[in-house]
C-alpha positions in Angstrom: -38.6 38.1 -41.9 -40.0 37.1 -45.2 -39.6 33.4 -45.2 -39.0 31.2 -48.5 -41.4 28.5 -49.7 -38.2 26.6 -50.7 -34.0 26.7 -49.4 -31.2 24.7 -50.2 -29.2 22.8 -47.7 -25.8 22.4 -47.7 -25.1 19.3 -46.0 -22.4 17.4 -48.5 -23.6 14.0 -47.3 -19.9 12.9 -47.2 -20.5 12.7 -50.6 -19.6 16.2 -51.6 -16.3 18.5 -50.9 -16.7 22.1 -49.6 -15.8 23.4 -52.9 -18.4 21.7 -54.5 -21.1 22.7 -52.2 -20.0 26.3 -51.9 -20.1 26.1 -55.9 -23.8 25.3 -55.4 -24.5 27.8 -53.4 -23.1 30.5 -55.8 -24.6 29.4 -58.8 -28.2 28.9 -56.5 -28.2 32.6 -55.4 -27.9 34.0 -59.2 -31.1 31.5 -59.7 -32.5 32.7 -57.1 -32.6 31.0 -54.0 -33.0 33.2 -50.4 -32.4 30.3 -48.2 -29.8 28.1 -47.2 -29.5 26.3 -44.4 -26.2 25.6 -43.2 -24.5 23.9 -39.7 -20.8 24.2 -38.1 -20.6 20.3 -38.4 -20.6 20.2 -41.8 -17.6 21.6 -42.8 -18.3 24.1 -45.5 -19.4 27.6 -43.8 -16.1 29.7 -44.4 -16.0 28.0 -48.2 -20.3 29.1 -48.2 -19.2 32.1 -46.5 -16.4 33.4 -49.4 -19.4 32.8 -52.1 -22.1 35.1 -49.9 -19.3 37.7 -49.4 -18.8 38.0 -53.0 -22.4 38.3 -53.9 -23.1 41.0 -51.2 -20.3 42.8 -52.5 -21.0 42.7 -55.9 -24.8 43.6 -55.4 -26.0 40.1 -56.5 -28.3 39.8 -53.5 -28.9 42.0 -50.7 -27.8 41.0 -46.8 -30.9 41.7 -45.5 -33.0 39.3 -48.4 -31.4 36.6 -47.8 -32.3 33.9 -44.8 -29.1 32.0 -43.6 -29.4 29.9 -40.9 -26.8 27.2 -38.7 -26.9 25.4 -36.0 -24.9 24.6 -33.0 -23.3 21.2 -32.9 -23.8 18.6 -30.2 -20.0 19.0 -28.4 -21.0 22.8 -27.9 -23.7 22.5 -25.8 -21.1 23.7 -22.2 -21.8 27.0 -20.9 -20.4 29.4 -23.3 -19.7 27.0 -26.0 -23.1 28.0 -27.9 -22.0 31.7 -28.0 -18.6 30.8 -28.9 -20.0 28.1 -32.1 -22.3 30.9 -33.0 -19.6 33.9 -33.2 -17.5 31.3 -35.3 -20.7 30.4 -38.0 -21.2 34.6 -38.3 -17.2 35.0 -38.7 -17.0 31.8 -41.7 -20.2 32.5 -43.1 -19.4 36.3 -43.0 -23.0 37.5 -42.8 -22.7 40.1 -39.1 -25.4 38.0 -38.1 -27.6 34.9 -38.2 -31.6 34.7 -39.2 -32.5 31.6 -37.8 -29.6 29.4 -35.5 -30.8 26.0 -34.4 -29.6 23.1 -31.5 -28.8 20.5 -34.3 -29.8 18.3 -31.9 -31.4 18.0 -28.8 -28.3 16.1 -26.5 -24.9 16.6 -26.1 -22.3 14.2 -28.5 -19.4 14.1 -30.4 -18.6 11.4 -32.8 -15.5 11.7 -35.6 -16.3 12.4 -39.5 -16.6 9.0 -41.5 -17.5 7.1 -39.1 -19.3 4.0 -38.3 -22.8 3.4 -36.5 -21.4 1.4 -33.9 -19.3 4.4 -33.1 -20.3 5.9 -29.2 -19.1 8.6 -27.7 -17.6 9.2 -24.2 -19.6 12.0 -24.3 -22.9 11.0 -25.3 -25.5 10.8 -23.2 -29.5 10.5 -23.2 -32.1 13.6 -23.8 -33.0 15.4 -20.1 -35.0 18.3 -20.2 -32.8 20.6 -17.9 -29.6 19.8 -20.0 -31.6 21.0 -23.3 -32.9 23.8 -21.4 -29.5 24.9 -20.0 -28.5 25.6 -24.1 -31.5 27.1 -24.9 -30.5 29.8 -22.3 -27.4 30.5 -23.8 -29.4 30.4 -27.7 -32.2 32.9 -26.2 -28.8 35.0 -24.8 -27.9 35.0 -28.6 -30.9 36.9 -29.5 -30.8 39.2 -26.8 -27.4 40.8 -27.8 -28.8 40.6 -31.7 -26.5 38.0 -33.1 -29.3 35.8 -34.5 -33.1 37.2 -35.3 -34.5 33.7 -34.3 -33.5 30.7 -32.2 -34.9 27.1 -33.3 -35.1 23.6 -32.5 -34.0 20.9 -34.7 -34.5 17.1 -34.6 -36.9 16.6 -31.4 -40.0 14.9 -30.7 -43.7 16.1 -29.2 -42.3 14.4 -26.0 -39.1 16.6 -25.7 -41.3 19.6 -27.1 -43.6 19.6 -24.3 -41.1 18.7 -21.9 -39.2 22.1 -22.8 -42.0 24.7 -24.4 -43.0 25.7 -21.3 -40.1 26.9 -19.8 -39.0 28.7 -22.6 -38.6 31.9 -22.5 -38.6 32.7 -25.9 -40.1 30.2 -28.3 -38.4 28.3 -30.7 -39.1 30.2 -34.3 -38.6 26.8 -36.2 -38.2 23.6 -36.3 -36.2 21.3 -38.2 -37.1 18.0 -39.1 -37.1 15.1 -41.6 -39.8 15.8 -43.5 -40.5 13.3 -47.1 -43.8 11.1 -48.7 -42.6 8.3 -46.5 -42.1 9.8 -43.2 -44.3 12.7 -43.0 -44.2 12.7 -38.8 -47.5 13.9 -38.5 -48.0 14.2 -34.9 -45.3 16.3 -34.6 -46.4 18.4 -37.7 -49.1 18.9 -36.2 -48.1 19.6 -32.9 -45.4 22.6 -34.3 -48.2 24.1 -36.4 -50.7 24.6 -33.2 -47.5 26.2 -31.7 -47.5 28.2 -34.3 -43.6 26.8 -34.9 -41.7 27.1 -38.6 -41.4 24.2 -40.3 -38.3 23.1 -42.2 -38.5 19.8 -43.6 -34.9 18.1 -44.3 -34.2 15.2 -46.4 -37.5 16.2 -49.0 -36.2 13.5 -51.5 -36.1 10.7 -48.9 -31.9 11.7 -49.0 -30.8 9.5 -52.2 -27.1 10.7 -51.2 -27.4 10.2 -47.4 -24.3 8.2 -46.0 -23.5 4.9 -46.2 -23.7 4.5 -42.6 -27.3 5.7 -42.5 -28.9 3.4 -45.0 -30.4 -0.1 -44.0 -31.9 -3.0 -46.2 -35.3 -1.8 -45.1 -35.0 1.9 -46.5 -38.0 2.8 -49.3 -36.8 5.5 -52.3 -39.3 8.0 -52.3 -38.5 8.7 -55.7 -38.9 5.3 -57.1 -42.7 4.6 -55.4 -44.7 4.1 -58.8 -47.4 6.6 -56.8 -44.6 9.2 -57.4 -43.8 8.4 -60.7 -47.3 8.4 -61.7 -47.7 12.1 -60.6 -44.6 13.1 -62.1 -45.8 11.7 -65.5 -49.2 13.8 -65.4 -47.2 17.0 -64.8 -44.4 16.2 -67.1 -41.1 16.4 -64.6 -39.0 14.8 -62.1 -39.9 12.5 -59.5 -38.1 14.6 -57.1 -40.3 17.5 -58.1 -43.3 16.1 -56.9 -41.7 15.5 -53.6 -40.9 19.0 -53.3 -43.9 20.3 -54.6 -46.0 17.9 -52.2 -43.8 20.1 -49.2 -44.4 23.3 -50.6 -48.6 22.2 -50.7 -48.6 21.2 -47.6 -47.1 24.6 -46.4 -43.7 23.7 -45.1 -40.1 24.9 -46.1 -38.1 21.7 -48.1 -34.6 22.2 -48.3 -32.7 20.0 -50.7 -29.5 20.2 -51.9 -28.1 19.8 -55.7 -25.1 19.8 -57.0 -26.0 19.9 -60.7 -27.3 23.2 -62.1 -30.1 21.6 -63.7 -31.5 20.2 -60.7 -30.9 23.5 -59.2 -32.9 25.0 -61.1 -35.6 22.6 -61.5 -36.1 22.5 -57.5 -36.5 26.0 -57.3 -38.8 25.9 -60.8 -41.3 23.4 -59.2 -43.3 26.3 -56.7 -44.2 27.9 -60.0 -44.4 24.7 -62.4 -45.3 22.1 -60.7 -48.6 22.4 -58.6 -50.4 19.7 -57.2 -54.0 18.8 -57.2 -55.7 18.6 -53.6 -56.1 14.3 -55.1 -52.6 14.2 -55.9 -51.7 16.1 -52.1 -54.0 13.4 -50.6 -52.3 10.7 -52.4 -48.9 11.0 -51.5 -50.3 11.6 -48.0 -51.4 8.2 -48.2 -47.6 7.1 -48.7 -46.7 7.9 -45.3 -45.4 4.2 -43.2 -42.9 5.4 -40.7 -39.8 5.5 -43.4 -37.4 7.2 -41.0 -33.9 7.6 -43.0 -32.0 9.5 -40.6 -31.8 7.1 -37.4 -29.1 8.9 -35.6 -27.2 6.0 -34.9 -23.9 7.5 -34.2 -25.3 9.9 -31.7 -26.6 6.7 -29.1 -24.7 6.7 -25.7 -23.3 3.5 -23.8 -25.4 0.8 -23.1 -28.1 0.9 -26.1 -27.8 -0.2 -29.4 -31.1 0.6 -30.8 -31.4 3.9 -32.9 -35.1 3.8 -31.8 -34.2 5.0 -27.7 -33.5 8.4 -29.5 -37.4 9.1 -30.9 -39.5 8.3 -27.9 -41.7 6.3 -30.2 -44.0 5.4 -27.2 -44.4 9.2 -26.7 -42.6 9.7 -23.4 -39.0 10.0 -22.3 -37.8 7.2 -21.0 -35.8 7.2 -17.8 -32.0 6.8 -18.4 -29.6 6.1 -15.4 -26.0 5.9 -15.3 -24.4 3.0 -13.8 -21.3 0.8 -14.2 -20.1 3.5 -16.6 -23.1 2.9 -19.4 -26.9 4.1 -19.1 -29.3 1.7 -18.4 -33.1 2.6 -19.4 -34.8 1.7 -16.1 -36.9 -1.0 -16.2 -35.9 -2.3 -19.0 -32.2 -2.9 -19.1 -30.5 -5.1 -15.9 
């Protein structure tokens, strides 16, 4: 499939109704946007759906140009939930089929909208490699019977990669990850472009409208380093421009989301308007320090507290064990 340079995402960040998002995405495909990267959890499909409908029928865009993709959430992982979360994203968004449909993320967990970060589910439990692998069966089934072109991974780490690559029988097309000037996870960058693996990079504007629950006191604003202000001065636009324009020179796929027609535009504008230098590229490589905005707090199981047991930071999984009804890291936790 031809593959954008840049989507649009259409995570609401609690911030935004389904309405409003769906709006978005209507007024984004007559501007010209081929991309949008949607997810059962967030609530909107059947509202994104109605809008991509309606522009199929009325010859706007054709099916077959446009790249949609979802993703499974993390209290479908069961055999035959995948299938059935799938089936549901095809029937809401009302496309016949997915292009790309990704494991949101890489264990199994439920957690209720709105809420907190000390939130943990019954249900949560760590990363194992046969778990993931056990969905990725079912999401490989998926493309056998032609419901999705490709199958992709979202939100994993070198560690869990090469724990699962080689058993795969079909490799993941792309990955999804947070991908801005201050976390620019280059190890796994790397990694996924070796393995010749898509890369979609979420959050491009360091997520100014992320929810409350996800921001601490140590968060950096992308957009407000005066690095990133000084480039968008030379080239005469937004400081959020620069960040997407840094993605599209370093040849992955951003996908931001706007509300605001404007910024709409703009964001799609900036491939054509705003190209960096190789200097100015270098640069904001230099901004990268580990700036990780999406922690996954709510998704942490019983008996940790600490956001970082989900990254593998060390690079290896560590070795969970369930006993006296919470996981205990071994060697670690008594």
């Amino acid at each position: 499939m031809k593959f954008p340079k840049i989507g649009m995402g259409t995570f609401g960040s609690d911030k935004y109704d389904e309405l409003t998002v769906a709006h978005a995405v209507e007024y984004a495909i007559k501007a010209g946007y081929r991309l949008f990267d949607c997810a059962s959890v967030y609530g909107n499909e059947e509202q994104i759906g109605d809008v991509l409908k309606n522009a199929f029928d009325r010859g706007i865009v054709k099916r077959e140009d446009i790249v949609v993709m979802s993703k499974v959430w993390n209290d479908m992982h069961g055999e035959g939930d995948v299938a059935k979360s799938c089936e549901k994203s095809i029937r809401d968004l009302k496309t016949g089929y997915l292009d790309v449909y990704f494991v949101h993320w890489p264990f199994p967990n439920y957690h209720a909208k709105g809420c907190d970060v000390t939130s943990r589910s019954e249900d949560s439990k760590p990363f194992f490699a046969e778990d993931f692998l056990r969905v990725w069966r079912q999401m490989e089934d998926l493309k056998d019977r032609g419901l999705v072109k490709e199958i992709a991974v979202s939100n994993m780490t070198v560690a869990k990669m090469k724990a699962v690559l080689p058993y795969c029988r079909i490799k993941p097309y792309a990955i999804e990850m947070e991908l801005h000037p201050t976390f620019q996870q280059k190890e796994l960058y790397e990694y996924c472009k070796e393995e010749d693996i898509k890369i979609v990079g979420y959050c491009p504007l360091g997520s100014p409208n992320r929810p409350e629950r996800d921001r601490t006191e140590e968060d950096i604003a992308d957009t407000e380093l005066p690095q990133i202000k000084e480039i968008a001065s030379r080239h005469g636009c937004h400081p959020a421009e620069v960040c997407i324009a840094w993605a599209i020179g370093k040849g992955h796929t951003p996908i931001p989301f706007a509300s605001k027609e404007r910024n709409i535009d703009n964001n799609l504008k900036v491939e054509k308007d705003v190209i960096l230098s190789e200097e100015e590229i270098q640069a904001i490589d230099a901004l990268d320090c580990g700036n990780r905005l999406i922690k996954g707090q709510v998704f942490l199981w019983k008996g940790t507290e600490d956001w970082h047991d989900l990254w593998d930071e060390d690079g290896t999984i560590a070795d969970w064990r369930f006993e006296n009804n919470v996981w205990k890291k071994q060697g670690e936790r008594k």
